[in-house]
C-alpha positions, 0 to 999 in steps of 0.5 A: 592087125594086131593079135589079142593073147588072153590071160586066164587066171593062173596064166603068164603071157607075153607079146611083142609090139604088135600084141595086146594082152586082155584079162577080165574078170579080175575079182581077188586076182591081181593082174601084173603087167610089165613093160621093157619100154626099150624092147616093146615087150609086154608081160601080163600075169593073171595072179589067184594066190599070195605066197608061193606053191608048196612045189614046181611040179604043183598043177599052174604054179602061176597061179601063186604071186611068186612063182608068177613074179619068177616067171615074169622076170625070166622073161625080162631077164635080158634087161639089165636096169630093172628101173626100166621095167614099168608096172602096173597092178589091177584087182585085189578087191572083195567082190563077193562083199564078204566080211573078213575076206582078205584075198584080194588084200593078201594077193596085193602084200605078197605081190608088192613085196615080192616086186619090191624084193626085185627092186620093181617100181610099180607105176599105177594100180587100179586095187581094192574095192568091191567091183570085177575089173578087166585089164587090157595091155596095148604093147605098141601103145605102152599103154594099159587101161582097165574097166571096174563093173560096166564103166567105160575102159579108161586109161590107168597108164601110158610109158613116158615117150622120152623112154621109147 
């Protein structure tokens, strides 16, 4: 049976092949996840904030795209060829529907810049708009499928098999 490992907002988790990682209610928040296809390792980063915070010792630090973006890539340190790391992002929208709101979009700008900085490819996204989404990590699968609203869970991406 495989162990389900929630990430609350804030929140890095990682897991092996007989893990899946869950986020839900993903509004402005980006979810990251990260795949070691030659590892079947799994990281998941449930992102609040652009930028990075003002100091370590700031209460969940993760909750800040690079801090979190650091914390990810500690993890993944081991692996010596960042272009077997796949990523996907899920969220960024304006779910409150309010005008002039640029949350979701500002998480989005510092998220890619801070993984391009890190020469990490992003693989799919399922970003922007105005619904929640939740993102569900299969590691075993190297999959990862999302929902936006009350729709169906659908399959954002799934690895390669020639990479495993």
């Amino acid at each position: 049976m495989k162990e389900i490992i929630y990430a609350n907002t804030g929140e890095v988790i990682s897991g092996g092949e007989n893990s899946i990682l869950n986020s839900g209610a993903i509004g402005s928040c980006v979810v990251i996840t990260a795949y070691d296809s030659s590892k079947k390792m799994g990281i998941m980063a449930h992102i609040m904030l652009p930028g990075k915070a003002l100091s370590e010792k700031y209460s969940m630090p993760t909750r800040y795209a690079e801090n979190a973006i650091k914390v990810m890539l500690s993890h993944l340190a081991s692996t010596m060829d960042n272009k077997r790391i796949e990523v996907c992002l899920i969220g960024g929208g304006n779910v409150l529907k309010r005008e002039g709101d640029t949350i979701g979009e500002n998480n989005l700008k510092s998220i890619q810049q801070f993984l391009s900085e890190n020469q990490l490819s992003i693989k799919a996204q399922a970003v922007g708009g105005f619904e929640r989404r939740t993102a569900v990590f299969d590691i075993e699968n190297g999959s990862v499928y999302f929902t936006v609203g009350d729709s169906k869970q659908k399959l954002l991406w799934q690895t390669d098999t020639n990479l495993k």
